[in-house]
PADREN-393231 format. One record per residue (C-alpha): x, y, z; residue in one letter. Coordinates in pm, 1 decimal. Last residue first. Layout:
u / v / w / code
X / Y / Z / A;
...
This chain:
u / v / w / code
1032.2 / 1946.4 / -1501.9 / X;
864.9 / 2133.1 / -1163.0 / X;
658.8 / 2329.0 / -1381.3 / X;
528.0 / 2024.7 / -1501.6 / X;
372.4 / 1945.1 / -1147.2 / X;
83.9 / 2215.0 / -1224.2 / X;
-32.8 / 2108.3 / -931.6 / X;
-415.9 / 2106.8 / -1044.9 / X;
-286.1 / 1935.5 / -1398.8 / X;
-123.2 / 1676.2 / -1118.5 / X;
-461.1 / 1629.1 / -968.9 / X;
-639.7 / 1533.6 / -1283.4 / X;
-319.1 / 1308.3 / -1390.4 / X;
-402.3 / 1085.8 / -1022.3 / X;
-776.0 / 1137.6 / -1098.1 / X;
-757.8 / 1002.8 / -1404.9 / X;
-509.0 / 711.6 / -1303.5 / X;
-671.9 / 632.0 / -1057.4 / X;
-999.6 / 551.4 / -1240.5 / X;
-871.1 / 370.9 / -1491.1 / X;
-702.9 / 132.6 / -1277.9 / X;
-995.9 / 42.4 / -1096.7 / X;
-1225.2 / 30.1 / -1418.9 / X;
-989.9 / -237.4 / -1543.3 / X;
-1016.8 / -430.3 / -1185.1 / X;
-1385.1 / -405.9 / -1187.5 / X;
-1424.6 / -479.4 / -1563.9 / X;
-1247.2 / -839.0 / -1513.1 / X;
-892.5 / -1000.9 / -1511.7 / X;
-685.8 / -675.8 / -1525.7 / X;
-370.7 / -759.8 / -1622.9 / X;
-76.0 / -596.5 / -1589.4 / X;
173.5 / -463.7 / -1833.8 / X;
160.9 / -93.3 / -1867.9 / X;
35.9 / -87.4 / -1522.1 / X;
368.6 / -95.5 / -1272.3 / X;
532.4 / 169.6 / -1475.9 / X;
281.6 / 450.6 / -1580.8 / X;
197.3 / 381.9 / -1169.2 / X;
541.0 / 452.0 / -1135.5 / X;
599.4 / 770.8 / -1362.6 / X;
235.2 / 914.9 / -1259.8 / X;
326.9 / 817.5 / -843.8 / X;
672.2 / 1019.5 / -910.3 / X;
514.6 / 1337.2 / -1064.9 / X;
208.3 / 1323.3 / -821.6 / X;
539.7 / 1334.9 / -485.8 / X;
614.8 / 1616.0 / -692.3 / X;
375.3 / 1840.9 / -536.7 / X;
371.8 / 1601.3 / -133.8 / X;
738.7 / 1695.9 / -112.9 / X;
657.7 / 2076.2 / -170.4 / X;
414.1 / 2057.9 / 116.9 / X;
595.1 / 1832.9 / 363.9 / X;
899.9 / 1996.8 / 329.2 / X;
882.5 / 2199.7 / 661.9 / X;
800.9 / 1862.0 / 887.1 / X;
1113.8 / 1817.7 / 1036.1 / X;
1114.3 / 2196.0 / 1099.9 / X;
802.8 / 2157.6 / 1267.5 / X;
959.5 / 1873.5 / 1514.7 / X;
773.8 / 1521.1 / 1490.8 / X;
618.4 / 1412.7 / 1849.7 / X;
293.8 / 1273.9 / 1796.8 / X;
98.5 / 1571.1 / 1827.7 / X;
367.2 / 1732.9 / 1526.5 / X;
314.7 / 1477.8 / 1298.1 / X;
-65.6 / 1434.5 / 1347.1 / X;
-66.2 / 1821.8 / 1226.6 / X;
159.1 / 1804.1 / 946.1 / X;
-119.9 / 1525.2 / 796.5 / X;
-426.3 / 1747.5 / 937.4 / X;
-237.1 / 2022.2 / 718.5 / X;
-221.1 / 1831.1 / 401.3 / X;
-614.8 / 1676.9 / 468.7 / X;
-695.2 / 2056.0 / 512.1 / X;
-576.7 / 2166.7 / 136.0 / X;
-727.7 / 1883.7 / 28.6 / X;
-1070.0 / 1956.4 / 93.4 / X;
-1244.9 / 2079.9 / -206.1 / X;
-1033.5 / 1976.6 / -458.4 / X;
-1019.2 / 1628.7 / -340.6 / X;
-1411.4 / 1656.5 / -363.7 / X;
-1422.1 / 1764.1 / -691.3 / X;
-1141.4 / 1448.8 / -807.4 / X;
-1313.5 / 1179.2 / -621.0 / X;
-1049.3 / 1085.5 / -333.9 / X;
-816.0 / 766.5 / -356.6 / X;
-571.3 / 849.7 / -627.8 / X;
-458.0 / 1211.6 / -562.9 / X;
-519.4 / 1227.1 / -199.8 / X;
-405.5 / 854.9 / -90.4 / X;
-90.3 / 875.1 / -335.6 / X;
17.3 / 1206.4 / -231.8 / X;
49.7 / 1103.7 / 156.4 / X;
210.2 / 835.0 / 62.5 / X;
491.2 / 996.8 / -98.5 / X;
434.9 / 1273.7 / 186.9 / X;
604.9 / 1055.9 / 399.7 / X;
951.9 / 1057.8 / 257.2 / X;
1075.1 / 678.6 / 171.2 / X;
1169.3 / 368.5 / 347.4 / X;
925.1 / 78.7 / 289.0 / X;
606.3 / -84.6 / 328.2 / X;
525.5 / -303.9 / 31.1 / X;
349.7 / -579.2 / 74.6 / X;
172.2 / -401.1 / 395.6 / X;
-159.2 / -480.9 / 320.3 / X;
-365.6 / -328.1 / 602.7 / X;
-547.2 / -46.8 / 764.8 / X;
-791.9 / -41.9 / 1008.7 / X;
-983.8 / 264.8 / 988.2 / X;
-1247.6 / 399.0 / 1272.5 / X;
-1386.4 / 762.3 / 1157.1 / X;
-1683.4 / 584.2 / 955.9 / X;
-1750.2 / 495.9 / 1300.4 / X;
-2102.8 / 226.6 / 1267.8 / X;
-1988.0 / 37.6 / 1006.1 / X;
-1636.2 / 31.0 / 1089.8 / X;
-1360.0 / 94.3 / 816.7 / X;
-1159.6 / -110.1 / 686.3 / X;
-803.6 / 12.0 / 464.8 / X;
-598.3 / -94.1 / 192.5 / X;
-896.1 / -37.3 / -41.5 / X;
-873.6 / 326.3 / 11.5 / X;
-520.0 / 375.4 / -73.5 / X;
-185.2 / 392.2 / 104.3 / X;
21.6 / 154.2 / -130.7 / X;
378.2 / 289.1 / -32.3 / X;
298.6 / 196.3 / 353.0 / X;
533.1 / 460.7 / 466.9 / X;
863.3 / 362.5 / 719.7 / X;
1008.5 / 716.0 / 741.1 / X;
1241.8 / 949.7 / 596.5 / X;
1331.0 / 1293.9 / 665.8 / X;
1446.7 / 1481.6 / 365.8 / X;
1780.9 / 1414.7 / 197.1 / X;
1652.5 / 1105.5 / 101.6 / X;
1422.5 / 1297.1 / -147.2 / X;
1668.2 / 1475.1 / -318.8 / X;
1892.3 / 1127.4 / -435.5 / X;
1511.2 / 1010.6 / -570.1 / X;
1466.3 / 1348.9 / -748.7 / X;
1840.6 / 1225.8 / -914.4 / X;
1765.0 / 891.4 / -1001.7 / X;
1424.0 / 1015.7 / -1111.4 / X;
1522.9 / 1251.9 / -1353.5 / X;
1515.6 / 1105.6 / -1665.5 / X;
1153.4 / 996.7 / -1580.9 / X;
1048.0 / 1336.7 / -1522.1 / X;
1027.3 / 1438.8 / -1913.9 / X;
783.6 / 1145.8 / -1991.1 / X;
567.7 / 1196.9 / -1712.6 / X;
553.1 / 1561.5 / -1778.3 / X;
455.4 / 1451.0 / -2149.9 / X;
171.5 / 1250.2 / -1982.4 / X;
26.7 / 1507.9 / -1769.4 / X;
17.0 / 1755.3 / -2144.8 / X;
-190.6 / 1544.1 / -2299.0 / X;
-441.2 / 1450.4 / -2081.1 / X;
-541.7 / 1112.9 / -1992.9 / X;
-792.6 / 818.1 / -2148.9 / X;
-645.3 / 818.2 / -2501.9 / X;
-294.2 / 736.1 / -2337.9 / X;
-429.7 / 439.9 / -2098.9 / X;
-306.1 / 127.7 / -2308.5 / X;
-41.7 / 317.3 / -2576.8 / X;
73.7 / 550.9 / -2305.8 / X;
146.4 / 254.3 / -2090.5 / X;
331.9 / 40.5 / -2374.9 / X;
548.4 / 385.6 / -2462.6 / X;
622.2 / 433.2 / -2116.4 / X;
747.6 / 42.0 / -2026.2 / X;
1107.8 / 70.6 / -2124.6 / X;
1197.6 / 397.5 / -1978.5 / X;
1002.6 / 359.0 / -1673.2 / X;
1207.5 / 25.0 / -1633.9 / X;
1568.9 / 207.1 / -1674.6 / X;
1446.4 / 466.3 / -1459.3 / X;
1344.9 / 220.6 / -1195.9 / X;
1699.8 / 53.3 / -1218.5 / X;
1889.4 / 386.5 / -1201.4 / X;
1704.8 / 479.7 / -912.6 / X;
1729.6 / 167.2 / -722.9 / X;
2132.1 / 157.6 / -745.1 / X;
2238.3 / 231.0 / -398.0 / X;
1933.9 / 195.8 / -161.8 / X;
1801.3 / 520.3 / -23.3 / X;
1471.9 / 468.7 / -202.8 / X;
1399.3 / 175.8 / 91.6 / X;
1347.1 / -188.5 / 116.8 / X;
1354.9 / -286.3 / 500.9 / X;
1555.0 / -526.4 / 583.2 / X;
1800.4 / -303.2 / 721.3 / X;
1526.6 / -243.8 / 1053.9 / X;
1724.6 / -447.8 / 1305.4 / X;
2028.8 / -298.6 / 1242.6 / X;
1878.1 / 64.3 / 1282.7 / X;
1753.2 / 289.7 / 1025.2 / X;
1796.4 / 642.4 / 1129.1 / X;
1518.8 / 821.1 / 1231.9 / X;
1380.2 / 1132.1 / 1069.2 / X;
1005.2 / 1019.0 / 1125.7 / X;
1076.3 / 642.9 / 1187.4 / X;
767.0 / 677.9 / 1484.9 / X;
571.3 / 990.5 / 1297.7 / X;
499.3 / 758.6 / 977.3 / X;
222.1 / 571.9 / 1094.7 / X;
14.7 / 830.8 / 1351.5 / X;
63.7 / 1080.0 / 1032.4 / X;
-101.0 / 803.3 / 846.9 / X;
-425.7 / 767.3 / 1088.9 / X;
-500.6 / 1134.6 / 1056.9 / X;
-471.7 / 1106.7 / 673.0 / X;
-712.9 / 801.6 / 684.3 / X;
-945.3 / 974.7 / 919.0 / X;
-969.0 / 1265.0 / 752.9 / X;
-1073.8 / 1123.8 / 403.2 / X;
-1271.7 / 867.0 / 561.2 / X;
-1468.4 / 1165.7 / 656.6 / X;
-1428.9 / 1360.8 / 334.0 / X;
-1604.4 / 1049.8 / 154.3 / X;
-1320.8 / 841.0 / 6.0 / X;
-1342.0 / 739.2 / -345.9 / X;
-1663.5 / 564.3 / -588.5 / X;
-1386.4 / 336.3 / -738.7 / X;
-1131.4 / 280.2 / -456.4 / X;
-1470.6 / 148.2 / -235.4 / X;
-1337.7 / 113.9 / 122.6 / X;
-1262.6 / -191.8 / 256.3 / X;
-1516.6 / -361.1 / 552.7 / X;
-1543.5 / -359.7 / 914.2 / X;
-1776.9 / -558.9 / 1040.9 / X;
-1556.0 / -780.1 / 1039.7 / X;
-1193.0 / -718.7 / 1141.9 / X;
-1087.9 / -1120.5 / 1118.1 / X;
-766.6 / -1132.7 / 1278.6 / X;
-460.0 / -1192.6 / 1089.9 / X;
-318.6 / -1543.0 / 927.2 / X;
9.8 / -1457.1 / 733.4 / X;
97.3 / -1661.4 / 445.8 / X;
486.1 / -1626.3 / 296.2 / X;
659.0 / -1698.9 / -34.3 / X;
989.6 / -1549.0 / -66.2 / X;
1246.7 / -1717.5 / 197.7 / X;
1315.7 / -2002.0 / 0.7 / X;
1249.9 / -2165.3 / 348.9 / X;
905.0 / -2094.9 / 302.0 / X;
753.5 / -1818.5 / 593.5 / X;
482.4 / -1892.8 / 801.3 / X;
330.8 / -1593.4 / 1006.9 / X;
115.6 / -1632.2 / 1311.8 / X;
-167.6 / -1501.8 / 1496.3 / X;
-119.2 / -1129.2 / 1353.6 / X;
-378.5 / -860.3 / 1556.3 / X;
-499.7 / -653.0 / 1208.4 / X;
-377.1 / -303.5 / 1228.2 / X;
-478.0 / -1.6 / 1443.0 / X;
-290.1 / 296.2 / 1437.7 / X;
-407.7 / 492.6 / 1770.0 / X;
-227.1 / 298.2 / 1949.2 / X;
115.7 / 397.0 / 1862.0 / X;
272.8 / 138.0 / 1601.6 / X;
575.1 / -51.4 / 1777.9 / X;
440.7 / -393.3 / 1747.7 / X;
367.5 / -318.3 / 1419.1 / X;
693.9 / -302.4 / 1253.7 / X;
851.5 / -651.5 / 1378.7 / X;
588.6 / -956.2 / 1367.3 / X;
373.6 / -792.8 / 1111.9 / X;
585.7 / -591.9 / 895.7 / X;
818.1 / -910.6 / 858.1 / X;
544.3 / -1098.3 / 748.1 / X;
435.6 / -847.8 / 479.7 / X;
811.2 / -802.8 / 381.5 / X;
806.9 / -1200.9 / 338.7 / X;
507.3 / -1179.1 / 83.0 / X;
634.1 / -844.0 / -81.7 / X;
1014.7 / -954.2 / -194.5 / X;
1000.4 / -695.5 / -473.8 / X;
1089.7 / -952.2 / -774.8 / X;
884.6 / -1235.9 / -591.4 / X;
584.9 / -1023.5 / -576.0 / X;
633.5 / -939.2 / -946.0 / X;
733.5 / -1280.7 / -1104.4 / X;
474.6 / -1430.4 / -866.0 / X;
237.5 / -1162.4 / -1039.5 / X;
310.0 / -1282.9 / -1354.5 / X;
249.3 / -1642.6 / -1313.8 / X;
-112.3 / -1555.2 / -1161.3 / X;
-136.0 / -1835.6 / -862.0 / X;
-128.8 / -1531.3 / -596.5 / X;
92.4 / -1550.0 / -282.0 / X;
-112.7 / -1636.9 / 69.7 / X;
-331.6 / -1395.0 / 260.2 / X;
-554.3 / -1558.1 / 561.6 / X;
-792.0 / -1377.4 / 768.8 / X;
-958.1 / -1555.5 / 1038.3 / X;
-1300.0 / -1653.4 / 1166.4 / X;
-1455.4 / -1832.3 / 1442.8 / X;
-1175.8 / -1688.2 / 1708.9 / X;
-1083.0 / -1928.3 / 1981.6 / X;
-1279.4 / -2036.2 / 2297.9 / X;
-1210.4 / -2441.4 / 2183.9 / X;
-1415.3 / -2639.9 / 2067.6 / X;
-1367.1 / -2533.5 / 1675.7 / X;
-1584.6 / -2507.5 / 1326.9 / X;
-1364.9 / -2254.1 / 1126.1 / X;
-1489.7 / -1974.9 / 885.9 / X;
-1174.0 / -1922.0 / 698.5 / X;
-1179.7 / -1568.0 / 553.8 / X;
-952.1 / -1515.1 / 268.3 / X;
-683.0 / -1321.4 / 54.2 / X;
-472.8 / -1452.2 / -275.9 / X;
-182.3 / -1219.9 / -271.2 / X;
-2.5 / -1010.2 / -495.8 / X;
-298.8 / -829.3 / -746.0 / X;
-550.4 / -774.5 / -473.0 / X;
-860.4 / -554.6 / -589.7 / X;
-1029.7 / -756.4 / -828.9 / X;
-1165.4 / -1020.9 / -590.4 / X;
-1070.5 / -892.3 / -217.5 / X;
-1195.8 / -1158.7 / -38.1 / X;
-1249.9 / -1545.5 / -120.5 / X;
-1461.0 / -1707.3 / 131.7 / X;
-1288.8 / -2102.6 / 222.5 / X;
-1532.1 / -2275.4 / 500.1 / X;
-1294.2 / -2505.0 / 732.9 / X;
-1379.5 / -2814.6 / 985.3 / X;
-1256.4 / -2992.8 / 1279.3 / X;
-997.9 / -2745.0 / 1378.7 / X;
-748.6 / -2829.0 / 1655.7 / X;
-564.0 / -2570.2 / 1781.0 / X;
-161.1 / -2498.4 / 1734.1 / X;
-263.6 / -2198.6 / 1503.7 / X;
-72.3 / -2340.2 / 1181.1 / X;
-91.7 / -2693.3 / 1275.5 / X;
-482.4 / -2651.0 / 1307.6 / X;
-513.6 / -2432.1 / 958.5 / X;
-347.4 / -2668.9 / 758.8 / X;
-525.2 / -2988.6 / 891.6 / X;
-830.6 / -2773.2 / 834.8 / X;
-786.0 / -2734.6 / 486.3 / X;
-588.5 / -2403.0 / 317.4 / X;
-498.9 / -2619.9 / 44.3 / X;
-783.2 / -2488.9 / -249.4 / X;
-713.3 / -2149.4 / -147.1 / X;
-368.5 / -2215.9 / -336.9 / X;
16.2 / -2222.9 / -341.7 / X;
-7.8 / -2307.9 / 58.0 / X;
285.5 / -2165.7 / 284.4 / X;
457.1 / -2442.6 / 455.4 / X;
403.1 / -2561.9 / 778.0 / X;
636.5 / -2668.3 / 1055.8 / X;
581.2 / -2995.6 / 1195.9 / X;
């Protein structure tokens, strides 16, 4: 029988488990993971007690119960695009991006709600999005992203590959405008008194423009990016602070690289030490491009993509938060936090130049 995705932690039982791997499993332990750090998916370890040579643990991500984040995930499709990611995108990853090993996907027939069961990566744990990336992780995630985006680098999307979302769709930057438009006034009223000024009346004066930045962008090189590339979206070993796993692919898509790129350094990095190392994250990013194949004149807008790409993460970050809850001080803090060092960053940039 084929099995359907569970609508809570509460139904991922051993009978559930067993038909999903094709294995039987006498027994199940439910651990919640990822408590005020996933907003579109409900994420666990299933300790299981089995005969057979199979893995004691696995990973298990299944939609959230929050009504207004099934109105979200179900809005951008991120539950099925995670399963598609898994059994079509990263088979063709080079080696040195590692992902979670996927033992099976179950998709419901609505085609929306998904579960995906991935190996268990422990030791490795998520990085802290609050205390930031030491310069180390730093590297290694913005090695380990060039190694991501350098396969689609340029490429055309093939048949295969049209299910994946993208900026080049017709109409998507007329609907996002029309959102920033209607959510600004609600963001700057929640985070307003925490952020400068002057960031927040470029934000306001780029979100006119963002059907027509969004038209520029596609005339760069696009790739398949990750779109939430930041520290908690990513494991590192215990012992190799150099080794990152990354995962949560909800919402990989087509875009320009340095989108990504952007969104790790300005978000994911304490503020001094971004400052003091970012100019060698950019170039280890152009770097990984070119040792894995990209062209340098593929790679010659990298720098004045990754400027704006702040302008475009402060209009949809001022879009995706002006609503959303945050259930408990770590999540609120969270928030907070990116978005300071997000505006800090663009005050750096001096992105309103650009508007």
């Amino acid at each position: 029988m084929t099995p359907s995705v569970p609508s809570s932690l509460a139904e991922l039982d051993a009978k559930w488990i067993s038909n999903v791997l094709g294995s039987h499993i006498d027994d199940v332990r439910v651990e919640q993971l990822a408590v005020g750090s996933a907003f579109l998916g409900l994420v666990a370890r299933l300790h299981l007690t089995r005969t057979d040579d199979g893995p004691p643990t696995v990973i298990v991500k299944i939609p959230p119960t929050d009504e207004g984040a099934l109105t979200v995930g179900r809005l951008l499709n991120v539950w099925h695009r995670e399963a598609m990611f898994y059994e079509l995108l990263a088979p063709q990853l080079p080696r040195d991006v590692v992902v979670p090993r996927s033992y099976r996907t179950v998709v419901n027939p609505d085609g929306y709600e998904a579960a995906i069961v991935i190996e268990d990566m422990a030791p490795a744990v998520a990085g802290d999005q609050i205390v930031g990336a030491t310069p180390k992780a730093a590297r290694a995630a913005v090695t380990t992203l060039a190694g991501l985006h350098a396969p689609w680098w340029g490429r055309p999307r093939t048949e295969e590959l049209q299910w994946v979302p993208g900026v080049d769709r017709p109409g998507v930057g007329t609907g996002l405008r029309s959102s920033m438009e209607s959510t600004i006034d609600r963001f700057v009223d929640r985070y307003g008194d925490q952020l400068p000024t002057a960031s927040i009346e470029w934000t306001r004066r780029f979100i006119p423009s963002v059907p027509t930045w969004l038209t520029s962008l596609t005339q760069r090189p696009m790739t398949i990016a990750h779109a939430d590339y930041r520290l908690e979206n990513m494991l590192f070993s215990p012992d190799d602070p150099s080794a990152v796993t990354i995962v949560d692919w909800q919402t990989a898509m087509y875009t320009a690289g340095a989108t990504d790129l952007a969104f790790f350094c300005a978000t994911s990095i304490d503020t001094d030490v971004r400052r003091s190392i970012e100019n060698e994250l950019v170039d280890l990013y152009i770097a990984g491009l070119l040792d894995h194949g990209v062209s340098e004149a593929a790679t010659i807008d990298v720098r004045a993509d990754y400027r704006t790409s702040m302008l475009w993460w402060m209009a949809m970050l001022a879009n995706n938060l002006a609503d959303m809850e945050t259930p408990d001080e770590r999540s609120a803090t969270l928030f907070s936090t990116m978005l300071e060092r997000l505006h800090a960053a663009a005050i750096d940039h001096r992105v309103g130049d650009l508007v």
